[in-house]
C-alpha positions as CSV (number, residue, x, y, z in Angstrom):
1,X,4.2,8.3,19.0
2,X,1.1,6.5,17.3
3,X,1.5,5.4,13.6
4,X,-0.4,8.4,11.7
5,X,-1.3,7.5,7.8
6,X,-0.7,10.9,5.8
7,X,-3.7,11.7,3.7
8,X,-1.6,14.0,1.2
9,X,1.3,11.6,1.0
10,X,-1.5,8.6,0.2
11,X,-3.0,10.4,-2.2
12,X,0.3,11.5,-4.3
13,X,1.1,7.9,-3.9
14,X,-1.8,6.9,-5.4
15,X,-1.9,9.2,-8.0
16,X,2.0,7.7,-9.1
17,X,0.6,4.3,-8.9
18,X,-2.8,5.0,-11.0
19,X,-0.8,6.7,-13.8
20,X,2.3,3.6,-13.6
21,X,-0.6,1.1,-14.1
22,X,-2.6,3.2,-16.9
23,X,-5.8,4.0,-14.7
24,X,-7.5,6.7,-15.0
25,X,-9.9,8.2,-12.2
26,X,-13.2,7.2,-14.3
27,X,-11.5,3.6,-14.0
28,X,-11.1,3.4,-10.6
29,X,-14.5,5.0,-9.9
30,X,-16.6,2.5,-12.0
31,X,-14.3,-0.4,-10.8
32,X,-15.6,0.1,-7.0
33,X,-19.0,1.2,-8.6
34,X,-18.9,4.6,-6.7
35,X,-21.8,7.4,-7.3
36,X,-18.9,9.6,-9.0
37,X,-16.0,10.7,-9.2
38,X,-15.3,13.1,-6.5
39,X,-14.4,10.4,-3.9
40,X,-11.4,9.5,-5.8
41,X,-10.1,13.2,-6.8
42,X,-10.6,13.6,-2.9
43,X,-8.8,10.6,-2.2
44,X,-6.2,11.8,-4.7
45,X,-6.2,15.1,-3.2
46,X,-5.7,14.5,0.7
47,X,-8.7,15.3,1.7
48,X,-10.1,12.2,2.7
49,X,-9.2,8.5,2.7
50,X,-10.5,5.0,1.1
51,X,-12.6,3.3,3.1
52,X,-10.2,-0.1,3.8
53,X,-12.9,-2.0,1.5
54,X,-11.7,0.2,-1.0
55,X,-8.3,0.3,-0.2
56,X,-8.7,-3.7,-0.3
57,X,-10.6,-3.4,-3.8
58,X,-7.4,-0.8,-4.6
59,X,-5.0,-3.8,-4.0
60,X,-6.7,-6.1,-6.3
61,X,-7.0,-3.9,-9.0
62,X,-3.7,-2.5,-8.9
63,X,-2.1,-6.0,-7.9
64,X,0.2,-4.8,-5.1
65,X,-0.2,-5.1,-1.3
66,X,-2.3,-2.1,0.6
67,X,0.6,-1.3,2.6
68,X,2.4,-0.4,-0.7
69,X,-0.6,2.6,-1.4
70,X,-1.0,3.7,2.5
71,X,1.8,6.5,3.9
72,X,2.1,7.4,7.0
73,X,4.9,7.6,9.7
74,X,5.3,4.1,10.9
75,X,8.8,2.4,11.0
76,X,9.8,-0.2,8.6
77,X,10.4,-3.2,11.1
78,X,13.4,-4.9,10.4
79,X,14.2,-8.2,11.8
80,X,17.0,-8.6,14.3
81,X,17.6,-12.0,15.5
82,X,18.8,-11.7,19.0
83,X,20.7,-15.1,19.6
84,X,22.8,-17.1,17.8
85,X,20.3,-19.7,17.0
86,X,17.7,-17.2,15.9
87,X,20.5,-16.0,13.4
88,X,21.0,-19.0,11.7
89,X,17.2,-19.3,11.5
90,X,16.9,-16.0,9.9
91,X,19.9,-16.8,7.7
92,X,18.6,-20.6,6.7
93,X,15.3,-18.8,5.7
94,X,16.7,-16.0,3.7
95,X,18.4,-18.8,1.6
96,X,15.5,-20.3,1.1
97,X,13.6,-17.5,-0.2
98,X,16.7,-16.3,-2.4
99,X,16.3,-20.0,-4.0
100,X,12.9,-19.4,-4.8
101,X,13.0,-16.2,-6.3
């Protein structure tokens, strides 16, 4: 099975994220300088998606990756090393980033 992004589930996500950041649609609508305001209630909706220079725009404005505002039915990959090696890699790394949080 293709990865399929939900429209519906998008929007709804959206919606939480514009209303946990304080945006309102007019705020989003004259921050990509769109023509009005329908595009985003449609967005919002599930009837149609952001273009991905929108969804880029999106991300900047709302400071958080696009894959944090798309849904869909993909898998979360999860790293698996396969040898021993490639587990103490994984493990030395994880460390690492642990320490620099």
């Amino acid at each position: 099975m293709i990865p399929v992004i939900s429209r519906k589930e998008t929007g709804l996500k959206l919606r939480k994220i514009m209303d946990e950041k304080g945006f309102t649609v007019k705020d989003v609508q004259q921050y990509l300088e769109l023509g009005s305001i329908q595009s985003v209630y449609h967005w919002l909706n599930g009837i149609s998606m952001p273009t991905i220079d929108n969804l880029y725009a999106l991300s900047e404005l709302f400071q958080i990756p696009i894959d944090e505002m798309v849904c869909g039915n993909r898998k979360k990959y999860v790293y698996q090393p396969k040898t021993p090696q490639g587990r103490r890699l994984y493990a030395y790394y994880a460390e690492l980033n642990k320490r620099a949080a």
